[in-house]
C-alpha positions in Angstrom: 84.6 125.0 99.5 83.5 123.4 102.7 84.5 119.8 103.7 82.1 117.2 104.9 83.0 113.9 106.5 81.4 111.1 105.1 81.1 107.3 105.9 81.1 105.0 102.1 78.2 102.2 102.6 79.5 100.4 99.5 83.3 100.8 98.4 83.6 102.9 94.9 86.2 104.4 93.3 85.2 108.3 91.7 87.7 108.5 89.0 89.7 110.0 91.6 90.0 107.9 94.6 88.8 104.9 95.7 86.7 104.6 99.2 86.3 101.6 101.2 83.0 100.7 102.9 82.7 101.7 106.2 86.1 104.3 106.5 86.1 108.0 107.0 86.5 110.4 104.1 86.5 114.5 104.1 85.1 115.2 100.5 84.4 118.4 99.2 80.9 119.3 99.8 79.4 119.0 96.0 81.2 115.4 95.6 79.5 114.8 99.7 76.0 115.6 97.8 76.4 113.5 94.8 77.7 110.3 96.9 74.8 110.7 99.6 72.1 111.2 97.3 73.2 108.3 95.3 73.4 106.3 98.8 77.2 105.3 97.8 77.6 106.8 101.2 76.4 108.6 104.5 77.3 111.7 106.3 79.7 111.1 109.1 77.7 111.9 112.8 79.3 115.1 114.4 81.4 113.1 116.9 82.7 110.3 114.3 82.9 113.6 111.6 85.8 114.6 114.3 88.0 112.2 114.5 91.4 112.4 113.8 91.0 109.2 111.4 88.4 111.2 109.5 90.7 111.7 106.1 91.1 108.5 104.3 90.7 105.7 107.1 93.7 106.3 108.6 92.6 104.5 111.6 94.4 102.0 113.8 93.1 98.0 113.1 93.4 95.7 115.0 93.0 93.4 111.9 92.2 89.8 111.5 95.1 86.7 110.9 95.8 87.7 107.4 96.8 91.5 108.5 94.0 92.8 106.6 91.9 94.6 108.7 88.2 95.6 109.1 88.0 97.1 105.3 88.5 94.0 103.6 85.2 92.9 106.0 83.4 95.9 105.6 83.9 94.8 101.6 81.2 91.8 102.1 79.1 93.6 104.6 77.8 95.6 101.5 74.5 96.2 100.7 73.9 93.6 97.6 69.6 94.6 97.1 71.7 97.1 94.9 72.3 94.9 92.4 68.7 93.2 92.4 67.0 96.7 92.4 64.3 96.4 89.9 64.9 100.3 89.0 68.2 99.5 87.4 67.9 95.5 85.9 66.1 93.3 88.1 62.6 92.4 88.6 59.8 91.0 91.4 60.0 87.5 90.9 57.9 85.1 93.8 59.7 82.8 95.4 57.6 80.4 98.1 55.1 82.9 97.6 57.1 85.4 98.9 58.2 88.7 96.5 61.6 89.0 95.9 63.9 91.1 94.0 66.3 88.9 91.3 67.8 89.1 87.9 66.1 86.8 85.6 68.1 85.8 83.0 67.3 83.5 79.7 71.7 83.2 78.5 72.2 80.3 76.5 75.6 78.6 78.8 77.5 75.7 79.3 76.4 73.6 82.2 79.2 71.8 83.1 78.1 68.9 85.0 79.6 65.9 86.0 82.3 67.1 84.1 81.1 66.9 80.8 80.0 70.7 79.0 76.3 70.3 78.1 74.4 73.2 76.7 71.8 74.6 79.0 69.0 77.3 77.7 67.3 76.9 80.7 66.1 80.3 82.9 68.2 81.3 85.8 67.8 83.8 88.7 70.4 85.9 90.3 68.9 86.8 94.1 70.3 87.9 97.4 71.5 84.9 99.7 69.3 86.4 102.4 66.1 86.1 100.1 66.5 82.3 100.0 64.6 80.0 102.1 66.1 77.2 103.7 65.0 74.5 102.0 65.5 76.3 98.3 65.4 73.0 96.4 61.6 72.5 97.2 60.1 76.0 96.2 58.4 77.1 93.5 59.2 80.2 91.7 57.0 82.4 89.3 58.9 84.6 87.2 57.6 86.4 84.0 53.9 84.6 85.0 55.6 81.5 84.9 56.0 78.5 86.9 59.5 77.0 87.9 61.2 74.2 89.9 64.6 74.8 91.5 67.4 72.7 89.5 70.6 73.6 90.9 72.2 76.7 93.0 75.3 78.0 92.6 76.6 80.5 96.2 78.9 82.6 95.3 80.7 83.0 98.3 79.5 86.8 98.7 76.1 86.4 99.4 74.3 85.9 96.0 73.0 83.2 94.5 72.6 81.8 91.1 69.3 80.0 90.9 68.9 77.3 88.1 65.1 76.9 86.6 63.5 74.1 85.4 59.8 74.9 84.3 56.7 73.1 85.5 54.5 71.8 83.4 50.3 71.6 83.9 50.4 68.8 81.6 53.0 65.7 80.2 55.0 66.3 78.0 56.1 63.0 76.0 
């Protein structure tokens, strides 16, 4: 069977062998198929496809201070709309008026603030760092048709966000 050169866009592991983001693979041609059509990754361009580096990422890196090279960055240079994609377990949610593409999620968890655990049943968002305004804390979000005030954010480092609701209410509530 014919070998095609392929470039992973996310890193994966096939039960197999695990690819890193952004190296060069030769794959059989079936697997090549299944991990372009899933967009796990894309077919290497002819003069790339020809390296000498083309078999497992072989390549020479320059790497950064901790000797770890350009894999571990191509790691967090991943597209993360993946995990948001409302065809798998996300939905639309508005945010500033704006659609965007979250997890909305109603888990009943420990909010441990200040140190102390409190118990928090309050509605949360899980949303691309990129999809965040500025000025997060001052936006209103409508999720499920209703409306909500920004609590608390929680970055993970990676480039998602964990956005604490608080729902707005039309009228008092003593």
């Amino acid at each position: 069977m014919a070998k095609i050169k392929i470039i992973p866009t996310r890193s994966f592991f096939d039960g197999e062998q695990t690819f890193a983001a952004g190296e060069k693979y030769s794959v059989d041609e079936s697997a090549a198929a299944v991990y372009i059509r899933e967009g796990w990754a894309v077919e290497a361009p002819a003069k790339e496809a020809e390296s000498p580096v083309a078999d497992g990422g072989e390549a020479e890196d320059s790497g950064n201070a901790s000797g770890e090279g350009a894999a571990r960055t191509a790691m967090f240079n991943e597209p993360l709309n993946v995990f948001t994609n409302p065809a798998d377990f996300g939905e639309t949610v508005m945010i500033d008026g704006k659609e965007v593409n979250a997890i909305f999620d109603r888990e009943f968890m420990t909010d441990s603030g200040f140190g102390v655990a409190v118990a928090n049943a309050d509605p949360q968002i899980i949303v691309t760092e990129d999809d965040l305004p500025e000025d997060v804390k001052s936006v209103v979000v409508i999720a499920r048709g209703k409306r909500y005030a920004v609590a608390e954010t929680d970055f993970d480092g990676c480039g998602m966000v964990v956005v604490q609701l608080r729902a707005i209410h039309d009228k008092p509530t003593y």
